[in-house]
C-alpha positions as CSV (number, residue, x, y, z in Angstrom):
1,X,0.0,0.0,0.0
2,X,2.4,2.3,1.0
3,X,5.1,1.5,-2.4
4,X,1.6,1.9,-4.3
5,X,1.4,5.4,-2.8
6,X,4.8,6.6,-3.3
7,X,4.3,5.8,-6.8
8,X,1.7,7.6,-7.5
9,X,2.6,10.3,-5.1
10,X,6.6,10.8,-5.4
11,X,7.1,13.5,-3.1
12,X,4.9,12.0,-0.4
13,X,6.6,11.2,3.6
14,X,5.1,9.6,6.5
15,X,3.8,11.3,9.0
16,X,6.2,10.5,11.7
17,X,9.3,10.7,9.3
18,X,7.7,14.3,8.3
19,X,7.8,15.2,11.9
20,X,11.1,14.1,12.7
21,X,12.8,16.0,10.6
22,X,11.2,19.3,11.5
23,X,12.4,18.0,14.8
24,X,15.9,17.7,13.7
25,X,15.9,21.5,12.5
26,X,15.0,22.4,16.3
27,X,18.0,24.2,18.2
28,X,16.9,22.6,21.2
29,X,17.5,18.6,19.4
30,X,20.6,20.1,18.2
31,X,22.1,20.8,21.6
32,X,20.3,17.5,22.9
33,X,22.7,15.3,20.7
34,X,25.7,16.8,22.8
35,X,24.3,14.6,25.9
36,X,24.1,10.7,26.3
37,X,21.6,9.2,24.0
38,X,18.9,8.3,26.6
39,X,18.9,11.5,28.0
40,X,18.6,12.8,24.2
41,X,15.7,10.5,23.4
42,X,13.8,11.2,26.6
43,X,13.9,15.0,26.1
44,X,12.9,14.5,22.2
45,X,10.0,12.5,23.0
46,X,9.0,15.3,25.5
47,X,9.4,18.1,22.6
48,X,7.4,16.0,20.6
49,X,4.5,15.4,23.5
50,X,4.4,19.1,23.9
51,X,4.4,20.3,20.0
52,X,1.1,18.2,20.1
53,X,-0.4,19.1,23.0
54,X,0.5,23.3,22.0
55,X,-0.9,22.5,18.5
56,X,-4.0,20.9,19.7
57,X,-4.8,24.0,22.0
58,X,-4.1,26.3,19.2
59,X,-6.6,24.7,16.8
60,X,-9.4,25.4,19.5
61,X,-10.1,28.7,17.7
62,X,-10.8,26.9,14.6
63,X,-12.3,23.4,15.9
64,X,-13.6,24.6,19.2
65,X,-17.3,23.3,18.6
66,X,-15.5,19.8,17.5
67,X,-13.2,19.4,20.3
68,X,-15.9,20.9,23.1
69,X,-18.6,18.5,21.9
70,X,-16.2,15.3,21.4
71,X,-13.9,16.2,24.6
72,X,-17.5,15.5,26.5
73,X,-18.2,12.1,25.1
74,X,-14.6,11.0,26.2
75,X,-15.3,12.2,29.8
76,X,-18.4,10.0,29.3
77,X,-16.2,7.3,28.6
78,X,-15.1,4.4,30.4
79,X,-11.4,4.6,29.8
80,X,-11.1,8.3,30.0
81,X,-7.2,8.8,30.0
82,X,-6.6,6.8,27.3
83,X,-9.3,8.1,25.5
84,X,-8.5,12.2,25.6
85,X,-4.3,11.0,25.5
86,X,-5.7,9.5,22.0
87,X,-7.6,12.6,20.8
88,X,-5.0,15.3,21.8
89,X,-2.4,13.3,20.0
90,X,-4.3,12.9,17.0
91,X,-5.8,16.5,16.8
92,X,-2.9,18.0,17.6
93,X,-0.8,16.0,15.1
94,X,-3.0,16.9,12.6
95,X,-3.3,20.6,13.2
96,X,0.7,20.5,13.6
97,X,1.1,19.3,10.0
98,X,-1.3,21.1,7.8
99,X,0.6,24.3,9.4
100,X,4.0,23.4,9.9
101,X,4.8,20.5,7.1
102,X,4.6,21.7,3.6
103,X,5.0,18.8,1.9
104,X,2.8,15.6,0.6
105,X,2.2,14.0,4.2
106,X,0.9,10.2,4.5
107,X,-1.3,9.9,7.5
108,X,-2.1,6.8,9.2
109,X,-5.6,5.6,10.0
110,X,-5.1,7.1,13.2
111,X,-7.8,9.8,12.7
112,X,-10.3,7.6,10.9
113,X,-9.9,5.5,14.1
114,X,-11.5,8.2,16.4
115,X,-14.7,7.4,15.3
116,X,-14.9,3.8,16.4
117,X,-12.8,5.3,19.9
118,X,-15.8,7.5,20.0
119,X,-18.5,6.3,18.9
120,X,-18.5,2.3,19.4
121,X,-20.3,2.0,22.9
122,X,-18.2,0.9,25.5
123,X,-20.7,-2.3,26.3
124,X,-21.0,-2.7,22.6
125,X,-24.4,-2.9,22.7
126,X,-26.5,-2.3,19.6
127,X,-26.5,1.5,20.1
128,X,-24.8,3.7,17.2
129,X,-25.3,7.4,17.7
130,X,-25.0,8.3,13.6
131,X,-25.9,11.8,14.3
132,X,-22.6,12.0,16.4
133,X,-20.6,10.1,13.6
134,X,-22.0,13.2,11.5
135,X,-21.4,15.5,13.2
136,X,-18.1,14.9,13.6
137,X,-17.3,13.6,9.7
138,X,-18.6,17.3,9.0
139,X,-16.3,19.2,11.5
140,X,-13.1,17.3,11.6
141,X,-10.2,18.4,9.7
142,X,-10.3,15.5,6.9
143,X,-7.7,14.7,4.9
144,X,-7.2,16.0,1.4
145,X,-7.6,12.3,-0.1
146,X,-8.8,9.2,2.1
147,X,-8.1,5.5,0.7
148,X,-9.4,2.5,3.3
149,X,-9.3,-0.6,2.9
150,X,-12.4,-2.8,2.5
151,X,-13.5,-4.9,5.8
152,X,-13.2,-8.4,5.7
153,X,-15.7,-10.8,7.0
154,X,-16.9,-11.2,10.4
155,X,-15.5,-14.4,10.5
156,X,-12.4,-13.5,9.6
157,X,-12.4,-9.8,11.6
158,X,-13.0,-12.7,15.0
159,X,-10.6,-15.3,14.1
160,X,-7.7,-12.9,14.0
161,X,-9.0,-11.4,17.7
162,X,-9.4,-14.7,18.9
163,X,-5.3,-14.7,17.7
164,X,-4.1,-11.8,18.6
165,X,-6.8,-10.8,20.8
166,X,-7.6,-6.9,21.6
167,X,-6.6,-4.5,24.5
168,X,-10.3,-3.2,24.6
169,X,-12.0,-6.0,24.6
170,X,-10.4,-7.9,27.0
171,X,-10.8,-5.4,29.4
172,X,-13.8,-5.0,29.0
173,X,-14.7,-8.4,29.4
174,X,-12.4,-8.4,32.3
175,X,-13.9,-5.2,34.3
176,X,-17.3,-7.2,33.7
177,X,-15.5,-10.8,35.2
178,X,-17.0,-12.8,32.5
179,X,-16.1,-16.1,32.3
180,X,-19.0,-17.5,30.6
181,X,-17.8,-17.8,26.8
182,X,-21.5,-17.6,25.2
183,X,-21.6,-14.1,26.4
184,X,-18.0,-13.3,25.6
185,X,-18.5,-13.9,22.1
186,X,-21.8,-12.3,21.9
187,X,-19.8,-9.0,23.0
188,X,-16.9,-10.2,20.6
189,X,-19.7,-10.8,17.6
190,X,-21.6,-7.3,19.0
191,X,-18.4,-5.3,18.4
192,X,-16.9,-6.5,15.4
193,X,-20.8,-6.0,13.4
194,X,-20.8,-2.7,15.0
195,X,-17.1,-1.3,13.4
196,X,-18.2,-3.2,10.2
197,X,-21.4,-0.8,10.3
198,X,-19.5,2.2,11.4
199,X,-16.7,2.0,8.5
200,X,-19.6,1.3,6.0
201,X,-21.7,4.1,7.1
202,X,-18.4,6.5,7.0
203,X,-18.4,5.2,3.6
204,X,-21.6,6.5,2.4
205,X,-21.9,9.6,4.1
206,X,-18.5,10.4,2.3
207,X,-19.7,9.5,-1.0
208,X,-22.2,11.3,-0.5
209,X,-20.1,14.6,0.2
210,X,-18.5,14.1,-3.3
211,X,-15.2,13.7,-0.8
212,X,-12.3,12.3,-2.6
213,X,-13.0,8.5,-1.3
214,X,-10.9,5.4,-2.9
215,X,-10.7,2.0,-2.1
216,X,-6.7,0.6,-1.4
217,X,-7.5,-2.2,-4.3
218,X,-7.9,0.8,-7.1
219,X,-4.3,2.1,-6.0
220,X,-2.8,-1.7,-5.6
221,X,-3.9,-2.4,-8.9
222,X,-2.6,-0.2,-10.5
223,X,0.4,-0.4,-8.9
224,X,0.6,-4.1,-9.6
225,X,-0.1,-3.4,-13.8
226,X,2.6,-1.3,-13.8
């Protein structure tokens, strides 16, 4: 996907490559590399904590009616740290590199991920507020081009979890001290048709807004005949 990508966009970085290089310019990195390398790599990661955290507060003039309105359904959340940690870092990331990198960036699916963060009840119940995922599709800062990549099966999407399992889930299912595995899987089945429904229905609301949309196959096929 991502040799696809540089093919058709030469000039294009990652995110994190773009952003460490506008780290390395710094005068601050360039004194830190007289001192031991741990002390070097602690204070860098600390720059880079706090250029994320500054940006996100200085995009609250722009997104303030996102961020206020989203910052209250993470304090509704379960896992509330992790949660606003996740949507600082990705807002602020964001807002950092629209105004501070000038080249073709390649963002991950970090930001697409928000809305399942968000939005996918923490019980994973049947419940999907759409006129939240709205809401926000029409107030966050999107991308200039979005490719996805289609959903496999349920079957599939469970089989790897049962592999690899998931952080979420399993607490979850241990703050609720399930053993009974009927009920496990029910919550397994409920979550995995619920982000199946939520990546489709991000789908069609973006189609529908004429945003520029493409499936990775188109851009690995291409790649692939050439």
């Amino acid at each position: 996907m991502i040799d696809a990508l540089q093919k058709e966009y030469p000039d294009i970085i990652k995110a994190q490559e773009a952003i460490d290089l506008y780290l390395k310019n710094l005068l601050i990195i360039k004194l830190l590399k007289l001192f031991p390398s741990f002390i070097f790599i602690f204070i860098t990661r600390l720059v880079k904590s706090y250029l994320m955290i500054y940006h996100f507060i200085l995009s609250f003039p722009s997104y303030s009616t996102l961020h206020k309105r989203e910052l209250k359904i993470i304090f509704k959340n379960k896992q509330k740290l992790r949660a606003l940690y996740s949507y600082i870092g990705k807002l602020g990331r964001r807002y950092f590199i629209s105004n501070k990198i000038k080249c073709p960036v390649l963002l991950d699916e970090g930001a697409t991920q928000l809305v399942f963060a968000l939005f996918l009840r923490d019980d994973y119940s049947n419940e999907i507020d759409y006129n939240e995922i709205d809401f926000f599709l029409n107030n966050y800062p999107m991308p200039d081009i979005l490719y996805y990549f289609d959903s496999p099966s349920s079957e599939e999407i469970i089989n790897r979890l049962k592999l690899r399992g998931m952080k979420r889930l399993n607490k979850y299912i241990k703050r609720i001290n399930s053993n009974n595995k009927d009920i496990n899987l029910v919550i397994v089945n409920n979550f995995v048709e619920k982000s199946i429904q939520i990546q489709s229905y991000i789908i069609k609301i973006l189609n529908k807004k004429n945003f520029p949309l493409y499936s990775s196959k188109t851009l690995i096929k291409g790649f692939n005949n050439d």
